[in-house]
ROVO-529749 format. One record per residue (C-alpha): residue number from 0; y, z, x; residue in three letters. Coordinates in Angstrom, 3 decimals. Each point is the difference from the previous one (the first is absolute). Layout:
N
<pt><i>NUM</i><yy>Y</yy><zz>Z</zz><xx>X</xx><aa>Ala</aa></pt>
...
***
This chain:
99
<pt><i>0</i><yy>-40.800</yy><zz>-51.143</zz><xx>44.769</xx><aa>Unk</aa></pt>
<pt><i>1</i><yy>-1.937</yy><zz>2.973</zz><xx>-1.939</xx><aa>Unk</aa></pt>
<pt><i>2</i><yy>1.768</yy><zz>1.237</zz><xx>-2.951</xx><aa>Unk</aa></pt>
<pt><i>3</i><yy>-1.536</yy><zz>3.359</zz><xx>-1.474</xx><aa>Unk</aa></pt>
<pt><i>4</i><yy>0.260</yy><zz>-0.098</zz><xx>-4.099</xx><aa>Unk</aa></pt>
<pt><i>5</i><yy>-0.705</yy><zz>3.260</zz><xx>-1.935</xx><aa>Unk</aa></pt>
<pt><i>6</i><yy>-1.648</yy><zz>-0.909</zz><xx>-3.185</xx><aa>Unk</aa></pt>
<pt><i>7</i><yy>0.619</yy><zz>3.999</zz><xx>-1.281</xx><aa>Unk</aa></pt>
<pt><i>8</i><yy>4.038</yy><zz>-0.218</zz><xx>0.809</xx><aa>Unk</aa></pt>
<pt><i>9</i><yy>1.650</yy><zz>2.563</zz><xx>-2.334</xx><aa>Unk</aa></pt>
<pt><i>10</i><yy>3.280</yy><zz>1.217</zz><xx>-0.479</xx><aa>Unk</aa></pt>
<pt><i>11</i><yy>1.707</yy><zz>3.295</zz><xx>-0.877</xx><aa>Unk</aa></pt>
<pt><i>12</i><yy>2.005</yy><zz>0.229</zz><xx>-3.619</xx><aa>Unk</aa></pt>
<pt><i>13</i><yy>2.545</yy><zz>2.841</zz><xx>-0.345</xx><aa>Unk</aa></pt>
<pt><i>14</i><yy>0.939</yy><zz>1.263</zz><xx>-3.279</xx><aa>Unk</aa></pt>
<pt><i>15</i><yy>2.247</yy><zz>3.025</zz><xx>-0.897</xx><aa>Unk</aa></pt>
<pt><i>16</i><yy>-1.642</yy><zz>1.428</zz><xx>-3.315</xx><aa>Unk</aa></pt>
<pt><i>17</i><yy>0.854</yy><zz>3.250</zz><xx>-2.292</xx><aa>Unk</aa></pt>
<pt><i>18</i><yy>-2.231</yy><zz>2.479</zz><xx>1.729</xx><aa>Unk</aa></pt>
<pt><i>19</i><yy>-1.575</yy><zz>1.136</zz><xx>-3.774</xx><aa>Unk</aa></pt>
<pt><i>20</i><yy>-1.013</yy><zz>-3.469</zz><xx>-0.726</xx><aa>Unk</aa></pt>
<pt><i>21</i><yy>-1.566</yy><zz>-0.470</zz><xx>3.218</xx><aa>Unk</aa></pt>
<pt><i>22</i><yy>-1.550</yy><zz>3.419</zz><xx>-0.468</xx><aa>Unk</aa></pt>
<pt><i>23</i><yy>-1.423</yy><zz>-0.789</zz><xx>-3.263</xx><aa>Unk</aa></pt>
<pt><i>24</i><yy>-1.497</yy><zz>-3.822</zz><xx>0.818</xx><aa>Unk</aa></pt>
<pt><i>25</i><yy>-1.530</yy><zz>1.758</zz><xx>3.008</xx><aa>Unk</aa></pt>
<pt><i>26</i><yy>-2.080</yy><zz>2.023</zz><xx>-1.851</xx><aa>Unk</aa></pt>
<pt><i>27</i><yy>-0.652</yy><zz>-2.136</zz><xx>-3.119</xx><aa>Unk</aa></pt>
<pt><i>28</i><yy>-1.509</yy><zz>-2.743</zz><xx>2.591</xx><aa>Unk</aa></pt>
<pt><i>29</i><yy>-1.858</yy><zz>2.813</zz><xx>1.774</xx><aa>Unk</aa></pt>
<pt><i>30</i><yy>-1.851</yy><zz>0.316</zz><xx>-2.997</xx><aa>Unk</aa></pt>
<pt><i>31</i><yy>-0.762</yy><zz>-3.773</zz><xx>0.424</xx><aa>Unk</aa></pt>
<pt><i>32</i><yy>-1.258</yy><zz>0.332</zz><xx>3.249</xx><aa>Unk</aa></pt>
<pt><i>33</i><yy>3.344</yy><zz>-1.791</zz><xx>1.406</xx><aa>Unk</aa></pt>
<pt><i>34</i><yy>2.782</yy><zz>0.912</zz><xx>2.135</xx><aa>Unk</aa></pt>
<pt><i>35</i><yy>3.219</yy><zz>-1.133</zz><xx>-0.150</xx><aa>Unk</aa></pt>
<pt><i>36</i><yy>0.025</yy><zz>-2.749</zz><xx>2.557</xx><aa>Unk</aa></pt>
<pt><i>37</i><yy>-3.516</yy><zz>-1.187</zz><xx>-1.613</xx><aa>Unk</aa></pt>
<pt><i>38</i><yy>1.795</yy><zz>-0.166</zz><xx>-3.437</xx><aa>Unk</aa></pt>
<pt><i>39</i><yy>3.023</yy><zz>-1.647</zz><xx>0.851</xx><aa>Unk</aa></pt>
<pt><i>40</i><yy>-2.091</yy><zz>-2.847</zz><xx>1.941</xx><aa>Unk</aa></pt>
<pt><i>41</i><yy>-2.530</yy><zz>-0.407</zz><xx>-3.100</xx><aa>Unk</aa></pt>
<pt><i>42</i><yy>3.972</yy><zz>-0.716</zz><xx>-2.113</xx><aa>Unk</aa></pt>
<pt><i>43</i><yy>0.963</yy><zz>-2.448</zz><xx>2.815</xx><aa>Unk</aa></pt>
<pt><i>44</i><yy>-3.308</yy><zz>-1.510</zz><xx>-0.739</xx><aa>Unk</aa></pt>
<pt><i>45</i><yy>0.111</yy><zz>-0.105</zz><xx>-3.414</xx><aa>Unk</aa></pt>
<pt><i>46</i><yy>3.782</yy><zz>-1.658</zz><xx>0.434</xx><aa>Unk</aa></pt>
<pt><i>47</i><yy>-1.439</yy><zz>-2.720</zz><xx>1.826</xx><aa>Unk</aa></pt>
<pt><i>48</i><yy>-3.077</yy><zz>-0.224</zz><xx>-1.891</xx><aa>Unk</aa></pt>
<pt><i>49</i><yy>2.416</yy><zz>-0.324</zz><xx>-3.575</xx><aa>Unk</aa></pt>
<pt><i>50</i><yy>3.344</yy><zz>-1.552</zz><xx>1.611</xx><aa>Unk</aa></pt>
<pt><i>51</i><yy>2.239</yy><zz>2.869</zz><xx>-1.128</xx><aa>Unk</aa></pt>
<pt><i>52</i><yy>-0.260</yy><zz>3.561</zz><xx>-0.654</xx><aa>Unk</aa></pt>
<pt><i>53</i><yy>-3.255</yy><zz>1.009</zz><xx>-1.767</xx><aa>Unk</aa></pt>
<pt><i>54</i><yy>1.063</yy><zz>1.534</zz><xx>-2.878</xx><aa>Unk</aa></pt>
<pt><i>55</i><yy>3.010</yy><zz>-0.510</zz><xx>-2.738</xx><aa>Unk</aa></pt>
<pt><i>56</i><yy>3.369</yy><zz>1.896</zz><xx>0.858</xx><aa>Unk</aa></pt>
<pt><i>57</i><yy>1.482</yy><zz>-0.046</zz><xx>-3.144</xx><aa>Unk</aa></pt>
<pt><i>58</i><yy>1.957</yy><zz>2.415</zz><xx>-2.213</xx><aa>Unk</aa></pt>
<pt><i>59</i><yy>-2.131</yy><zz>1.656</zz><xx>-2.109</xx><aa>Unk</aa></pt>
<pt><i>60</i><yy>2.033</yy><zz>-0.532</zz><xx>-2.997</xx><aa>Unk</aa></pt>
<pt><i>61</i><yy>-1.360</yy><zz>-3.233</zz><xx>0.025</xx><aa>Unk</aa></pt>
<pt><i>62</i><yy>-3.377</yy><zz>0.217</zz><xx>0.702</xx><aa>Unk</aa></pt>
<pt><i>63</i><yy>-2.189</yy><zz>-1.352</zz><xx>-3.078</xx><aa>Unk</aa></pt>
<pt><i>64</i><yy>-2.945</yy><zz>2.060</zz><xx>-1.402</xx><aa>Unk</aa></pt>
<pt><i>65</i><yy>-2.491</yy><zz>-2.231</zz><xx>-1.542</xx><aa>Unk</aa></pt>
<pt><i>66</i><yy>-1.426</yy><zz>0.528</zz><xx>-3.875</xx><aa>Unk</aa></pt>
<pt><i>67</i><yy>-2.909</yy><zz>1.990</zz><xx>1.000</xx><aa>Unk</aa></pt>
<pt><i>68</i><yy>1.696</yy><zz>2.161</zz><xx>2.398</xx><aa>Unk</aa></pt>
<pt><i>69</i><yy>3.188</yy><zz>0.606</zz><xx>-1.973</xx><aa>Unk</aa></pt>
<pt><i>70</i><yy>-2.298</yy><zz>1.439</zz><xx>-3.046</xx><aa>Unk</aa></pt>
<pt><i>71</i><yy>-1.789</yy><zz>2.373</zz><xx>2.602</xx><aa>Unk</aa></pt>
<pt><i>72</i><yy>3.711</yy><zz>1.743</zz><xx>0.873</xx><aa>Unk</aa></pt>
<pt><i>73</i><yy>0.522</yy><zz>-0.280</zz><xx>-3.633</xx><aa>Unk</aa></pt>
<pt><i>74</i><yy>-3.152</yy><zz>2.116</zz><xx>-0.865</xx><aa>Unk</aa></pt>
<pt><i>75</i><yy>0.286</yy><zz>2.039</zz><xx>3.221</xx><aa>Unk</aa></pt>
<pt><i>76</i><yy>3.472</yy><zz>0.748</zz><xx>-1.606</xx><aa>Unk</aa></pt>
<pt><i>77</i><yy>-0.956</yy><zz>0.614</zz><xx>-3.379</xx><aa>Unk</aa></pt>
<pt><i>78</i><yy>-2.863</yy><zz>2.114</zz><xx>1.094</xx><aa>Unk</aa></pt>
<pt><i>79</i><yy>2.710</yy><zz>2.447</zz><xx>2.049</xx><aa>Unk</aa></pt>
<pt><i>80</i><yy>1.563</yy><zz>3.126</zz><xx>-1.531</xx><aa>Unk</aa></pt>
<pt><i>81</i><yy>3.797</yy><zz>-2.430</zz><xx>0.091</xx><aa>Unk</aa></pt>
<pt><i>82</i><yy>1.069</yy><zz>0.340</zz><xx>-3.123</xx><aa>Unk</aa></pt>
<pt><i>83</i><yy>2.413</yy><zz>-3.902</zz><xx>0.176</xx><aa>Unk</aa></pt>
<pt><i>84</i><yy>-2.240</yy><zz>-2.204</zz><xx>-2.337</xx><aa>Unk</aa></pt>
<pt><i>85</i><yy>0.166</yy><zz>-3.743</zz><xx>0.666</xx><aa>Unk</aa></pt>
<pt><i>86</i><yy>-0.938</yy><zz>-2.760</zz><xx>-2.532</xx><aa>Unk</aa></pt>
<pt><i>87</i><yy>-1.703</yy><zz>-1.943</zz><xx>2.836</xx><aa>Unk</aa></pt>
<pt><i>88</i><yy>-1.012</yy><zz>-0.640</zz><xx>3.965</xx><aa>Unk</aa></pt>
<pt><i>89</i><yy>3.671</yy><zz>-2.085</zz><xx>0.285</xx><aa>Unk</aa></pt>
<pt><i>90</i><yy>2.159</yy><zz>2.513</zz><xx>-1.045</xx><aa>Unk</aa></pt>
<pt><i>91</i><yy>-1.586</yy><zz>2.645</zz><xx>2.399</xx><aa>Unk</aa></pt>
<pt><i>92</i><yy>0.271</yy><zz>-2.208</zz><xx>2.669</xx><aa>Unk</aa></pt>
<pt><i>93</i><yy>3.679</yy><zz>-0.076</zz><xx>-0.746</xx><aa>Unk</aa></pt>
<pt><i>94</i><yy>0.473</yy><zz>3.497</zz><xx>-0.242</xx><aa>Unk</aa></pt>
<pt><i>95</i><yy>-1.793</yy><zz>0.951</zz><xx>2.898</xx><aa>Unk</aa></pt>
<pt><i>96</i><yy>1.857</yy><zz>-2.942</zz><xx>2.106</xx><aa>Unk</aa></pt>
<pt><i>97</i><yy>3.134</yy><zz>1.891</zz><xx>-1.084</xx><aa>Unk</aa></pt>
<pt><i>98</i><yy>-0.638</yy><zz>3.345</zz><xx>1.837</xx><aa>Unk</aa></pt>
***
């Protein structure tokens, strides 16, 4: 008996997608060098490679700034024609979480 075993076997994925999005990845990878396809098999990579998706998904209300980066918003802020002064990085953080 002879069986025949493709080592390449691959297998079509269907997606329905908002047609901007898929407009605007398109030509954000382009600039990358990628195509779609190409991109989305480097993420199924990467989900095997990690053993979950490959970056947080989180609310941002949540996400934590450290020291050094919360005192660069806080002089980004302060160096911005606003005119909201804030006694520190923490309550910036706070008010800009708010928006």
């Amino acid at each position: 008996m002879h069986f025949a075993y493709n080592l390449n076997m691959t297998t079509n994925i269907q997606i329905r997608i908002d047609t901007a999005l898929k407009n605007k990845a398109e030509k954000t990878l382009s600039k990358l060098g990628l195509d779609l396809p190409t991109a989305f098999r480097v993420f199924l990579n990467k989900v095997n490679l990690v053993g979950g998706i490959p970056f947080s998904v989180t609310d941002d209300s949540y996400f934590v700034y450290s020291e050094k980066e919360e005192d660069e918003i806080l002089d980004a802020y302060k160096n911005s024609p606003r005119s909201k002064k804030f006694k520190d990085s923490k309550e910036l953080i706070k008010f800009l979480r708010a928006k």
